[in-house]
C-alpha positions in Angstrom: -4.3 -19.0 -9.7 -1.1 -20.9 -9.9 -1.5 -24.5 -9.2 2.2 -25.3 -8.7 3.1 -26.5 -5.7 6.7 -26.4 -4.3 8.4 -29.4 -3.0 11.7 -30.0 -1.5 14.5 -31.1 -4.0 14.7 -35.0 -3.3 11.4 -35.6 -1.8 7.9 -36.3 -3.4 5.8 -35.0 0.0 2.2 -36.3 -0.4 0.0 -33.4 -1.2 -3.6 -32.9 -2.1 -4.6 -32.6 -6.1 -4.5 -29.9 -7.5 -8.3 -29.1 -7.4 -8.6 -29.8 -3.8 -5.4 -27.0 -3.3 -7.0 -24.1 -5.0 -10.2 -25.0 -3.6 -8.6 -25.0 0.2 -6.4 -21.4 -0.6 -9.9 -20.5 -2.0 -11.4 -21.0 1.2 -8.8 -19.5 3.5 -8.5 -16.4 0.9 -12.6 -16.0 1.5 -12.0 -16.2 5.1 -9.2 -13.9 6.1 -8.5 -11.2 2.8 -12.1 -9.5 2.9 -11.4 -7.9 6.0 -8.0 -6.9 5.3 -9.3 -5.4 2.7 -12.1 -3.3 4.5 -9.3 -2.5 7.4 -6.4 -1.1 4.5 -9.1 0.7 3.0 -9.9 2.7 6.2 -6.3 3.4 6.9 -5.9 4.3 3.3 -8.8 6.7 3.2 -7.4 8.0 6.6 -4.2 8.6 5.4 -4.8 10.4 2.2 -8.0 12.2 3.4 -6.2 15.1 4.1 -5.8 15.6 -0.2 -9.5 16.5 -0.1 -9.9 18.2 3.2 -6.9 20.5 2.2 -9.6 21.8 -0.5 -11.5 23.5 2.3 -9.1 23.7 4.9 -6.6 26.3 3.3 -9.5 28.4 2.8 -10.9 28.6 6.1 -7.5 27.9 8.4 -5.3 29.9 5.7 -3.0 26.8 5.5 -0.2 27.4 2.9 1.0 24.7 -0.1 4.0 24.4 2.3 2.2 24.0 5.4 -0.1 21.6 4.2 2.8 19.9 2.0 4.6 19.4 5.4 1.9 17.8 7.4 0.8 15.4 4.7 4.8 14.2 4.6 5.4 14.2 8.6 2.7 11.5 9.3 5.5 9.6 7.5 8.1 10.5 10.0 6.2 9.3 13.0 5.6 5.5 10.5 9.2 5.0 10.0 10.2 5.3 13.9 7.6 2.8 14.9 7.5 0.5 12.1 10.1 -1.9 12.9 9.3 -2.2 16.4 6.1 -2.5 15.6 6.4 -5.7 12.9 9.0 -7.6 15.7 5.9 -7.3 18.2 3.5 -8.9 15.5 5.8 -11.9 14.9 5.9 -12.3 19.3 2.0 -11.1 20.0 0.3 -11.9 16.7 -1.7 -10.4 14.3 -4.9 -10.3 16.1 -3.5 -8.2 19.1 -1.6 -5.8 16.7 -4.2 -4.8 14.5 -6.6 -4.3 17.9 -3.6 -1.7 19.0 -2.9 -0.1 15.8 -6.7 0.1 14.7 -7.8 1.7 18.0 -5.2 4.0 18.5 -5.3 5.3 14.6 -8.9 5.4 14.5 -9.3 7.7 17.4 -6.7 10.5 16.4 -7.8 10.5 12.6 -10.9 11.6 14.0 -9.4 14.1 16.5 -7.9 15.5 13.6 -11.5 17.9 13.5 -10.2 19.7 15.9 -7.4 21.0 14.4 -7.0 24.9 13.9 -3.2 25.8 13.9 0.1 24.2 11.8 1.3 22.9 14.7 -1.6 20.8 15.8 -2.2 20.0 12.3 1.7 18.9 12.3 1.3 16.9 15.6 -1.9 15.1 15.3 -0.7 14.0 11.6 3.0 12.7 13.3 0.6 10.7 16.0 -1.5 9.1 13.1 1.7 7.9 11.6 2.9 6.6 15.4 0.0 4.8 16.0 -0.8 3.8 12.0 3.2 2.3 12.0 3.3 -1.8 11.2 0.1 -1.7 9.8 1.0 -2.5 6.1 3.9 -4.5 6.6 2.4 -6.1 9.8 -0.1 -7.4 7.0 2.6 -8.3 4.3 4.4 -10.5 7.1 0.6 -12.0 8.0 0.2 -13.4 4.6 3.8 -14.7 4.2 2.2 -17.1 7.5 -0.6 -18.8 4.9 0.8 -17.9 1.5 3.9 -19.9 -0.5 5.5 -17.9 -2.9 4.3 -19.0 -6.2 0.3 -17.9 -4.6 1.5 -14.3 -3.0 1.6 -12.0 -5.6 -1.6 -12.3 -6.9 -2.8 -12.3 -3.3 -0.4 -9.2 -2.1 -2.0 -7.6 -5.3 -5.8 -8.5 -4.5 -5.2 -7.4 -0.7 -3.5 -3.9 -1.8 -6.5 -3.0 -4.2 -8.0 -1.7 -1.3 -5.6 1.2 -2.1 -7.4 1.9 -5.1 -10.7 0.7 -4.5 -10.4 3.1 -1.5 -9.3 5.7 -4.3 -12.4 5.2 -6.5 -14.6 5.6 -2.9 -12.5 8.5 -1.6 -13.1 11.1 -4.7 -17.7 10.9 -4.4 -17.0 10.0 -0.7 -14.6 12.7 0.4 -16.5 15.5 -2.2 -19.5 14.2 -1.1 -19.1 15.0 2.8 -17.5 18.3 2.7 -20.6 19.5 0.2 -23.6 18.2 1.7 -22.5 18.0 5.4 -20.7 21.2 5.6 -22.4 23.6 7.9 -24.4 21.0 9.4 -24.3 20.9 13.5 -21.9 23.9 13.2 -19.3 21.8 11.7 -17.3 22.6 8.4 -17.1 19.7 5.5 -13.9 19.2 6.2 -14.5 18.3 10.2 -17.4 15.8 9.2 -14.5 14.1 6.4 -12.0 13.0 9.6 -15.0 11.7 11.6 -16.7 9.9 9.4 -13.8 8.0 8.2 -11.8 7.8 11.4 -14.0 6.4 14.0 -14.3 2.8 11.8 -11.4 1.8 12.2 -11.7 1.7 15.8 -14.5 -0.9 15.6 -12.8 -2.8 12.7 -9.4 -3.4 15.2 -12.0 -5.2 17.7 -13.5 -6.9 15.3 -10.5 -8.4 12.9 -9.2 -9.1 16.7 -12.2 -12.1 17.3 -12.7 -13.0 13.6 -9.0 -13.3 12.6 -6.3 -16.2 13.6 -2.4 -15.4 13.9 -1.5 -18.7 12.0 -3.5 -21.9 10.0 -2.7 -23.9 13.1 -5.2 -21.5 15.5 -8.0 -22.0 12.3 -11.0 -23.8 14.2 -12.5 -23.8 10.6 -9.7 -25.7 8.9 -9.2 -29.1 9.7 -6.2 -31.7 10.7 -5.6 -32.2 6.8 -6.0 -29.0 5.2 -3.9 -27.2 7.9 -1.0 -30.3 7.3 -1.3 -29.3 3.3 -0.8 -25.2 4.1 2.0 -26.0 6.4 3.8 -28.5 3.9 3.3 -26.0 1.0 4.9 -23.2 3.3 7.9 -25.1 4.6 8.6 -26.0 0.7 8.6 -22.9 -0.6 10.6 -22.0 -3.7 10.9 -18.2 -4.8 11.3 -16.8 -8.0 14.1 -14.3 -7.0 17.6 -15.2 -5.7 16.9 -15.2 -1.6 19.4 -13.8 1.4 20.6 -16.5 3.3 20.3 -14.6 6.5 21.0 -16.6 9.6 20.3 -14.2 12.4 18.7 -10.3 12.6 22.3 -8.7 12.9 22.9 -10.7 9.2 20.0 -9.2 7.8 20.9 -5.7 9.5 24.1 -6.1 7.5 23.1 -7.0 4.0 23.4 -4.1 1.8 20.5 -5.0 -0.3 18.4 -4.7 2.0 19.1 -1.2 1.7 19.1 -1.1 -1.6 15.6 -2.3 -2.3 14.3 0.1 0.6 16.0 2.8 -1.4 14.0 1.4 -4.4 10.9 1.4 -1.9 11.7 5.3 -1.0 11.6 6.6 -5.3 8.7 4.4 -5.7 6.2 5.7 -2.7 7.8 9.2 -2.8 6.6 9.2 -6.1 3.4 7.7 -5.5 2.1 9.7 -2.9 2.8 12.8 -4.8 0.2 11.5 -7.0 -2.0 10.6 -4.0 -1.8 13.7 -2.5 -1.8 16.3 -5.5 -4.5 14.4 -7.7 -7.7 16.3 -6.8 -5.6 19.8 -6.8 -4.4 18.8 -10.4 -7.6 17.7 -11.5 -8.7 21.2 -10.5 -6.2 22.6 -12.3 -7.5 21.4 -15.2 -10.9 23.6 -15.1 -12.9 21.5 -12.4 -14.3 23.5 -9.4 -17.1 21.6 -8.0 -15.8 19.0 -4.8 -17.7 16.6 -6.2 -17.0 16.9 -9.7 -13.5 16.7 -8.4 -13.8 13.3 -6.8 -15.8 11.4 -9.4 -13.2 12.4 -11.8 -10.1 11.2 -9.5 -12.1 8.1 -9.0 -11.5 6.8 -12.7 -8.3 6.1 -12.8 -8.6 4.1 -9.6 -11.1 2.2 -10.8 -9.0 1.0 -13.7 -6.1 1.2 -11.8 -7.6 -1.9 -9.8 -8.3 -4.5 -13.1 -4.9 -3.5 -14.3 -3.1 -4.7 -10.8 -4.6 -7.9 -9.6 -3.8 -8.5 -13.8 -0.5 -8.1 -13.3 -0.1 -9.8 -10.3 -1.5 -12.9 -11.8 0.7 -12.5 -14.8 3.5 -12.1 -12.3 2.3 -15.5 -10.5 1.8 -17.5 -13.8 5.0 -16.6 -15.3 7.3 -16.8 -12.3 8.9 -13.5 -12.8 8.5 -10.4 -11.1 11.9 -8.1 -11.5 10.8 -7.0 -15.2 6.6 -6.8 -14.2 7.7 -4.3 -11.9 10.1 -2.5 -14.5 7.1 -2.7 -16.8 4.6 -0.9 -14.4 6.8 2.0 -13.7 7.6 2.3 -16.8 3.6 2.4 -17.8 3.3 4.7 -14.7 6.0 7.3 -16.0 4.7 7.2 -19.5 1.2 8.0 -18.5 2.3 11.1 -16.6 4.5 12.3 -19.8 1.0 11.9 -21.2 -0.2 13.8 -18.4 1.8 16.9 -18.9 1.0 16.8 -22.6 -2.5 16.8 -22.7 -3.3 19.8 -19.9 -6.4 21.9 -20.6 -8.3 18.9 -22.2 -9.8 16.8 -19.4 -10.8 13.9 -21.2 -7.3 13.2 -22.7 -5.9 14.2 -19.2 -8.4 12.0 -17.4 -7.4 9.0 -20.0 -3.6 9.7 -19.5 -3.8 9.5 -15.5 -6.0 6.4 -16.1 -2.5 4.7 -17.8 -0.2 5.9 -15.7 -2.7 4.7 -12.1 -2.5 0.7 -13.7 1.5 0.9 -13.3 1.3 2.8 -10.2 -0.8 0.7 -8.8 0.5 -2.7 -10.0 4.4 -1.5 -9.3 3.7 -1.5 -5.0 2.2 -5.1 -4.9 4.9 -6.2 -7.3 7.6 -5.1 -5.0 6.3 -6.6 -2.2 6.3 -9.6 -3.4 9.8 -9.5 -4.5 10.6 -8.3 -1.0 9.3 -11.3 0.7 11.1 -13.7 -1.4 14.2 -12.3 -1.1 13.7 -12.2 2.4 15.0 -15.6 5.0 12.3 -16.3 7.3 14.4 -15.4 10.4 15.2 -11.8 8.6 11.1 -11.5 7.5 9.6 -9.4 10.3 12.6 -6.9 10.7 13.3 -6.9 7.3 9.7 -6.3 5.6 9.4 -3.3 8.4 12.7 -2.0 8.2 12.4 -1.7 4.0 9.4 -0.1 4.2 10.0 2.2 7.1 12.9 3.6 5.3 10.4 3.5 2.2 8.1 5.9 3.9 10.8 8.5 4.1 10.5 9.3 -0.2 6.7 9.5 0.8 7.0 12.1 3.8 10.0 14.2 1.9 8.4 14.1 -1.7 4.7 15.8 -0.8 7.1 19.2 0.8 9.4 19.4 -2.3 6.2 19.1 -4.7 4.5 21.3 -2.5 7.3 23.4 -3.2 7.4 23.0 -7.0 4.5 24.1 -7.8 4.0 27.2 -5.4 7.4 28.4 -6.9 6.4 27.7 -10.1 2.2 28.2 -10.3 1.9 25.0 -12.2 2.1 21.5 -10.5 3.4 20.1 -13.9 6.6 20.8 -12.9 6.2 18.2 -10.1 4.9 15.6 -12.1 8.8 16.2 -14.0 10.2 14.6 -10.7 7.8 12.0 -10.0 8.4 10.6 -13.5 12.0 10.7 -12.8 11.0 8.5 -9.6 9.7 6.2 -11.2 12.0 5.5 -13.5 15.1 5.7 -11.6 13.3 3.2 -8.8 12.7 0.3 -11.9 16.4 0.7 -13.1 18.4 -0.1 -9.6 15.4 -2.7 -9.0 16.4 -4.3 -11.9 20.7 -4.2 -11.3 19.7 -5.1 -7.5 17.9 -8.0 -8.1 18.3 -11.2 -9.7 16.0 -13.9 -10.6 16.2 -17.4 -8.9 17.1 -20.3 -11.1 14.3 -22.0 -12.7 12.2 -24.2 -9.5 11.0 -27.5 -9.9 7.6 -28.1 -9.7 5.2 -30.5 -9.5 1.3 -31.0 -10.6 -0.7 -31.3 -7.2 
């Protein structure tokens, strides 16, 4: 963990040592990033669930590639209206009340989605999802710019977003697992028992991260008068490690092209990404696997390496001070492994070991970004700005899955898709790169 500790130029603010700093950001890590972690791994498993329920439900509903395609993308739709809103209420309510709303509301229509039996309910219930599911991520990325400084976030944006892959290892034995052994049982198909038993939790997790959680350091009962002084001092002399928008108002930020420009780096990264989320288990199948469960321990692999090879990275990231060319790194690692991918079809281990490469930039390359999003970032632009990049973001995620989709019923093959998702990737480390600059060099001193 990086034991630098920022301090406004001119001034020598007295701060704890540095033992006495990691050991209080070890405490508040401890107290508040386990349970973000269990709630983004519920939302996660929620949101991609659907890549394994498709499995059974094309057979049994007669959903098309282009049907299903469509409905994994639109939940998207339904995100990036409600995003923005959604993140200016967090920074007026707090976290505690948001999560209780978004948590509740999401919880109850992922499992609603067992009903489903035509496109259109299977279009509407997956728009609602992304309604009530909106604010959620960055509603979370703005919570930990409230305890964080910058030279401690991107290690801790990483650990918090390995949910997404831990959630990845679970979702392959838990998803296969479900609709095997519980399909059938109580009249219900696999697929019915897969949105129920993962929707209902989060429900219960929104009430609880509502009593456990605190909006800021100053509401902690469990800190006390000194270490919530030290959390506040390192936050208000924060240094970042990109040059930062001086934004002096909302309309400012609303006007700064970069903005748009890293949302447009936002949409080729996760338009990529969930193509790969989305089409894994059908392009593990396509590589000779048939049984569901089979099909899940296999997609779990590269998850589980995928999550070593981000927090990694994110600590690199944090102990070097540099984040434009960590990011260009993973997606180049990410496109590279999918070349590998394409080269290697018909022999699963070789396949398996190629996705395996390409999941540690993927997964890395998100957190990354992040991070360099909420440096750049003034504090009076955070809230909007953090929602607005990643609602626009979302848009790559809900067109890419229907033009894949697309891709491969056209062409029989889904290695054809996999072209345009390395093109993605690539394309979204180049204009990060010419966007962004790096800060000049901060001083520092020992705590």
């Amino acid at each position: 963990m990086n034991t630098h500790v920022a301090r406004a130029p001119g001034t020598q603010p007295a701060l704890p040592k540095v033992n006495a700093v990691d050991a209080l950001y070890s405490k508040v890590s401890w107290r508040i990033i386990p349970l973000l972690i269990v709630c983004y791994m519920v939302a996660y498993l929620d949101r991609i669930n659907i890549g394994y329920a498709q499995l059974q439900m094309k057979q049994v509903l007669s959903f098309s590639d282009a049907v299903y395609g469509l409905g994994a993308g639109i939940f998207f739709i339904g995100y990036f209206l409600f995003e923005v809103p959604s993140n200016l209420m967090l920074e007026k309510i707090g976290a505690r009340k948001t999560l209780l709303r978004i948590m509740v509301c999401w919880g109850i229509v992922a499992a609603a989605m067992m009903f489903v039996q035509t496109p259109t309910q299977f279009y509407v219930l997956r728009f609602l999802l992304g309604v009530f599911e909106a604010g959620f991520f960055p509603g979370i990325i703005l919570y930990l710019t409230f305890w964080y400084p910058s030279a401690r976030r991107g290690q801790m944006i990483a650990i918090f977003m390995a949910a997404t892959t831990v959630a990845s290892v679970i979702a392959g034995p838990l998803c296969g697992g479900i609709m095997k052994y519980l399909d059938g049982a109580n009249g219900l198909a696999g697929w019915q028992w897969l949105f129920l038993v993962q929707g209902l939790p989060a429900t219960l997790l929104g009430i609880v991260a509502y009593f456990y959680l605190q909006d800021k350091p100053e509401d902690a009962h469990w800190l006390s008068a000194s270490e919530k002084k030290a959390l506040r001092t390192n936050l208000d002399n924060d240094q970042k490690n990109v040059a930062c928008a001086s934004h002096a108002s909302l309309g400012q930020m609303l006007r700064d092209r970069k903005v748009y420009v890293l949302a447009l780096v936002y949409f080729l990264l996760l338009g990529a990404t969930y193509t790969m989320i989305f089409w894994v288990p059908t392009l593990i199948k396509s590589w000779g696997v048939a049984d569901l469960m089979q099909i899940g321990l296999y997609a779990a692999l590269p998850s589980l390496i995928g999550v070593f090879g981000m927090i990694l990275i994110g600590r690199h990231s944090d102990k070097h001070s540099e984040r434009r060319w960590h990011f260009a790194a993973s997606v180049a690692i990410a496109a590279v492994g999918l070349g590998l991918t394409t080269l290697t079809q018909g022999n699963l281990g070789a396949s398996l070991a190629a996705l395996s490469l390409s999941v540690i930039g993927i997964a890395a390359a998100t957190p990354l970004f992040f991070t360099i999003t909420t440096e750049y970032l003034s504090k009076v632009g955070a809230a909007a700005g953090i929602a607005l990049i990643s609602s626009l973001g979302n848009l790559g995620a809900a067109a890419s899955p229907a033009v894949t989709g697309a891709i491969t019923a056209k062409t029989g093959s889904p290695v054809y898709s996999m072209y345009l998702v390395m093109a993605l990737y690539l394309l979204s480390g180049i204009v990060l790169l010419l966007a962004v600059r790096s800060a000049k060099a901060p001083k520092s001193i020992q705590a």
